[in-house]
MIZALO-639662 format. One record per residue (C-alpha): residue in one letter; x, y, z. Coordinates in steps of 0.25 Angstrom, whole numbers, plus 5000, padded with zeros to 4 digits. Layout:
% MIZALO-639662
aXYZ;...
***
This chain:
% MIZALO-639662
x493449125102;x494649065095;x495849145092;x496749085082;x498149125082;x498749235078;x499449235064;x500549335059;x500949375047;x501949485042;x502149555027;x503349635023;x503049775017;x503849805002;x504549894993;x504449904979;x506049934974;x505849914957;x504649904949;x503550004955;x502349994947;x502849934937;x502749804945;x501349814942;x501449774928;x502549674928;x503849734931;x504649654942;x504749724956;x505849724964;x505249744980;x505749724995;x504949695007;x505049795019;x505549745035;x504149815040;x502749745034;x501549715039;x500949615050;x499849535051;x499049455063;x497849375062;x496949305073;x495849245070;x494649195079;x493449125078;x492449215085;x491349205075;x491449345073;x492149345059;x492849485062;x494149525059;x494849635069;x495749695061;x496849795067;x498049865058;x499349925065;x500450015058;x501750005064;x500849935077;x500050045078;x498650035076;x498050085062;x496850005059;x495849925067;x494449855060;x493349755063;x492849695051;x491849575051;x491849505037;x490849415036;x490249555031;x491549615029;x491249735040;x492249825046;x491449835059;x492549935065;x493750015059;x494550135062;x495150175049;x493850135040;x494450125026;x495750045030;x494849965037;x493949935022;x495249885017;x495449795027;x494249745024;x494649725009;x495549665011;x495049545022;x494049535011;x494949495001;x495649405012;x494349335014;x494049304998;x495149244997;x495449165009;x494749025012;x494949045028;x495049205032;x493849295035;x492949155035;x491849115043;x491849185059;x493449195062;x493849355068;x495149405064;x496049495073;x496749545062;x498049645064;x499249715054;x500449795057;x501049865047;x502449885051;x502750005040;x501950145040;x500950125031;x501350235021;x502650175019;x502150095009;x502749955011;x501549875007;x500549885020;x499549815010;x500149705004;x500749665018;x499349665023;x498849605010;x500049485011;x499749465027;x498449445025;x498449335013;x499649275021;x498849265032;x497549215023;x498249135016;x497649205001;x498549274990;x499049394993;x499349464980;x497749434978;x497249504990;x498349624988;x497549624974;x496349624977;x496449734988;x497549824985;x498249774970;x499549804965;x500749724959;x500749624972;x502249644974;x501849704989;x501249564992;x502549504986;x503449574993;x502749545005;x502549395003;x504149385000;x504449445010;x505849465003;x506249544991;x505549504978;x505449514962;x503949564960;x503249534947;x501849544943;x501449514929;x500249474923;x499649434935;x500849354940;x501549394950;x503049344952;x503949374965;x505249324967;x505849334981;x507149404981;x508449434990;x508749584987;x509449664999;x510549724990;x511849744994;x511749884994;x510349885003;x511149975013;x511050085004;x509850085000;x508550175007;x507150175007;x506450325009;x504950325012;x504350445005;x503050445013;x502250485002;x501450375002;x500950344985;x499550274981;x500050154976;x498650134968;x498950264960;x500350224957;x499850114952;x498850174944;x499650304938;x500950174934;x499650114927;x499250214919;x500450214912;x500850154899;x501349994902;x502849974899;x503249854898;x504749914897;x504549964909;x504349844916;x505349794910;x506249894913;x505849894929;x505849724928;x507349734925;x507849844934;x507149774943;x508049644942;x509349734941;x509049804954;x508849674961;x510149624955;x511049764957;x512049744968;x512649874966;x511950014972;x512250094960;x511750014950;x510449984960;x510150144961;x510450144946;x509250044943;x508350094952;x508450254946;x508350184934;x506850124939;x506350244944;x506750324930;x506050214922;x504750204931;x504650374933;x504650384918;x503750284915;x502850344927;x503050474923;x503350494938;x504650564944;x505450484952;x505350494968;x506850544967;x506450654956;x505350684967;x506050684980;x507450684979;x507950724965;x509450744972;x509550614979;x510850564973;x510250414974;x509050344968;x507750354974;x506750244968;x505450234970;x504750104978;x503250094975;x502350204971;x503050314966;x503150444976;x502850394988;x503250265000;x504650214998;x505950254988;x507250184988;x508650254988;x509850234992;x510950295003;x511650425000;x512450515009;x511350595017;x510150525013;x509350515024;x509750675026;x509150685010;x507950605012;x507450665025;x507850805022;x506850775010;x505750725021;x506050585018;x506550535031;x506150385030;x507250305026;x507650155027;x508750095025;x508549955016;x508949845028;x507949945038;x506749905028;x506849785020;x506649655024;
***
């Protein structure tokens, strides 16, 4: 049997600062990759068996292990049955589209580590999705379509590997990498809200809504004066202003009106609305405030992105 090396590959996870939902129909995204993401090693080896071993840590500590053979695209063992099916859905995808992987006899010894908890909702898929096209060397944003959808910005982001414009209109898709670490980064905080939100059914209730072009519009160009703001104020400023504009149009109220109605600083949505990550900024007593109201995760920009 011969072993072939070992290949590594490493995907950053994401946040979402401007442009949440609305992304999906055109309006341009502002979003920052995270320190922690996710890993990926290969070995492959020509046994004749044509099985791939395929083993899943969180934070290095096992989660999921399958055996799936796929010339008949079997899962011959699994200890979580249904993430094991996705698995499996995925390296299907893989397979269609790639010339050389999941060919002929060749085993894998397939094994991830995902550096985040899995309900902090940095993007465990598209970094497993862009990992393994890296690795495949097939499109990434068609195997993130094909198994999971979306706007694509996660695979972006993750691709950059730096800060980035998103857009994705008419079927194009158009990043531009950027440089954003504002001068006022030290001020700025991230709260997790572990309520973890269904992206799908965000996606769906922002899609039975009415198309406003005026709205993207509207986000497009905060978007750009939130990238460009050197000033705090005026940066809080714009980002109140995004989340008045999106809880009107979603006819949603705003994770500040929900949670912390008092706080004498912005709180903004990133991604889904209700539930991962918000953004805020320092204030005298604010991790006392935050934790007293059981949100005691906290991280300081330089502490989570890259």
């Amino acid at each position: 049997m011969k072993a072939e090396s070992e290949r590594s590959f490493f995907s950053p996870g994401k946040l979402l600062l401007t442009s949440e939902y609305a992304v999906l129909d055109g309006a341009l995204a502002l979003a920052v990759p995270t320190q922690l993401g996710q890993e990926l090693s290969v070995v492959e080896m020509e046994d004749g068996q044509s099985m791939i071993s395929w083993n899943a840590f969180h934070q290095n500590q096992p989660w999921l292990s399958a055996k799936i053979n796929y010339q008949h695209w079997e899962i011959t063992e699994a200890n979580i049955p249904d993430s094991a099916r996705f698995v499996l859905k995925v390296l299907k995808q893989v397979q269609k589209s790639s010339a050389l992987k999941f060919q002929g006899s060749t085993s894998y010894e397939i094994q991830t580590n995902l550096q985040f908890p899995a309900d902090f909702g940095l993007g465990s898929s598209s970094t497993l999705m862009t990992n393994l096209s890296d690795w495949a060397e097939i499109d990434a944003f068609e195997l993130n379509a094909s198994c999971l959808g979306g706007s694509g910005y996660d695979i972006a982001v993750a691709q950059a590997k730096s800060a980035i414009f998103y857009r994705y209109l008419k079927g194009e898709r158009k990043t531009e990498k950027l440089h954003f670490q504002p001068e006022f980064r030290s001020e700025l905080i991230f709260i997790h809200l572990n309520r973890k939100q269904d992206s799908r059914k965000g996606i769906e209730m922002y899609r039975s809504k009415p198309k406003s072009p005026d709205l993207i519009a509207q986000l497009s160009a905060l978007t750009h004066e939130i990238f460009l703001t050197g000033d705090l104020e005026k940066f809080s400023e714009k980002m109140e202003d995004h989340e008045c504009r999106l809880s009107e149009f979603l006819g949603m109220a705003t994770v500040k009106e929900k949670y912390f109605e008092n706080a004498p600083v912005f709180v903004k949505s990133l991604g889904a609305w209700g539930g991962d990550f918000v953004l805020s900024r320092k204030f005298s007593g604010f991790r006392e405030y935050f934790s007293g109201r059981d949100f005691s995760t906290i991280f300081e920009w330089d502490e989570l992105i890259l």
